[in-house]
N, C-alpha and C positions, 0 to 999 in steps of 0.2 A: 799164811799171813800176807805174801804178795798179793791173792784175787781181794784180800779188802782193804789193802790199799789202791787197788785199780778202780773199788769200790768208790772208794773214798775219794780219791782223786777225779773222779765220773760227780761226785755228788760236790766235791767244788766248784769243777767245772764250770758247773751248770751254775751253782749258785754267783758263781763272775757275771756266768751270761745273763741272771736276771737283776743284778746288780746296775750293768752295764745298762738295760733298756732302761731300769727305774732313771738313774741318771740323765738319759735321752730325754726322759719327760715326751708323752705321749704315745710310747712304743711297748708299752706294757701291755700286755692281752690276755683276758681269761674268758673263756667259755661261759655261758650261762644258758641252763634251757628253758626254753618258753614253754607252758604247758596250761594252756589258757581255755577256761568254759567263758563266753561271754553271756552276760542277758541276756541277749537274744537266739540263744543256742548256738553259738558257732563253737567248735572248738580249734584255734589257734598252736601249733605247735612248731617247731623250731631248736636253732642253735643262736644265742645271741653273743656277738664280740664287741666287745667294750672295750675303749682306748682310754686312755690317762689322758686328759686336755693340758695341752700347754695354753697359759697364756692367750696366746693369741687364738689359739683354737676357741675359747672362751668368748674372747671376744666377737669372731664370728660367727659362734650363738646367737651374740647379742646382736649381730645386724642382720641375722636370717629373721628373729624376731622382730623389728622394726621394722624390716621390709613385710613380714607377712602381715602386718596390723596396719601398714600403710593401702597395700593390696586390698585391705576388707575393707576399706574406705575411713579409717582412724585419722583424725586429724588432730586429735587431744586426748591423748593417752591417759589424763587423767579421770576419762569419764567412761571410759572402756569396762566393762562390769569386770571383776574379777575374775571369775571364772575363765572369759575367753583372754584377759590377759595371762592364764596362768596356761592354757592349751598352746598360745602360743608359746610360751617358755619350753615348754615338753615336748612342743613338736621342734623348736629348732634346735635344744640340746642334744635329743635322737638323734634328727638329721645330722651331728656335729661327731657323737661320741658312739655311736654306732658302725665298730670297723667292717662289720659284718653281721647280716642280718637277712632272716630268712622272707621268702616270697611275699608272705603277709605284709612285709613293714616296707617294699618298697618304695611303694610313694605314701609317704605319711601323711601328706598333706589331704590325699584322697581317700585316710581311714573314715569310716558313718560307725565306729564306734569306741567312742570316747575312753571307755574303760581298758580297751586295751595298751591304748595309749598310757594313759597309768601305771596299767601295772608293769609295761618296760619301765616305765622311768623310774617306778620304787625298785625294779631289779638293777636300776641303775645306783639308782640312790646307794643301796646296800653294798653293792659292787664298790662304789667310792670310797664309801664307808670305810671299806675292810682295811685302807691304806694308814688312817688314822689309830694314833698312840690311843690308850684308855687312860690319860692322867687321873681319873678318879683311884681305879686299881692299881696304881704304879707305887709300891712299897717304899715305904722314909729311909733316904740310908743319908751319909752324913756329910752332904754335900751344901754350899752356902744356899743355893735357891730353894732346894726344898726345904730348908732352914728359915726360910722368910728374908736371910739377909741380902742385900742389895749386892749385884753382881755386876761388873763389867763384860761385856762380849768385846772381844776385840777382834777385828779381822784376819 
């Protein structure tokens, strides 16, 4: 009985310790592997580490992005085709949420091909993903909000 409560106290532990990073905001880390054929035959492979963005990490997305579109000579973003505004969006979230990342993804900025770019960022995507509730599959129990009626949050 003692070794599963050493168990058991091993598996709280741990669950304080990822508790603790969720909290921190930005310090959460999981593994992802890259395993990538591109168009042009290359194959891409790797370990990919992904951070939880705080805030402001976000926002320094958003200025790695406005610098890179000012760099390509953008002076009115709203006539930027889509596409390259959307390369840069992938390229400066990488650059942001990227804690670690294998040889290929160095300098992002000097990837020639597009699609791998992609598909880190739908491994990213997914990776974000995974932090979010499913309120579609979250079962009725008998509480006022899932009840439709109007609730107070108080602090």
């Amino acid at each position: 009985m003692s070794e599963n409560l050493t168990e058991q106290q091993k598996a709280v532990f741990e669950a304080v310790k990822t508790a603790e990073r969720v909290r921190a905001g930005g310090e959460l880390k999981e593994g992802e592997l890259l395993d990538f054929n591109s168009s042009e035959g290359n194959h891409y492979t790797g370990v990919l580490v992904f951070k939880k963005l705080t805030v402001a990490e976000v926002m320094r997305a958003g200025a790695i992005k406005s610098e890179m579109l000012r760099e390509a000579g953008v002076q009115d973003v709203q006539l930027v085709d889509t596409d390259v505004h959307f390369m840069a969006h992938v390229v400066s979230f990488l650059e942001v949420a990227l804690a670690k990342r294998p040889e290929c993804l160095l300098k992002l900025k000097e990837i020639t091909e597009p699609d791998l770019l992609y598909h880190v960022y739908g491994k990213y995507q997914v990776w974000e993903a995974s932090f979010r509730k499913d309120f579609r599959n979250t079962p009725e129990d008998n509480s006022q909000a899932t009840a439709g009626e109007e609730t107070l949050d108080t602090p």
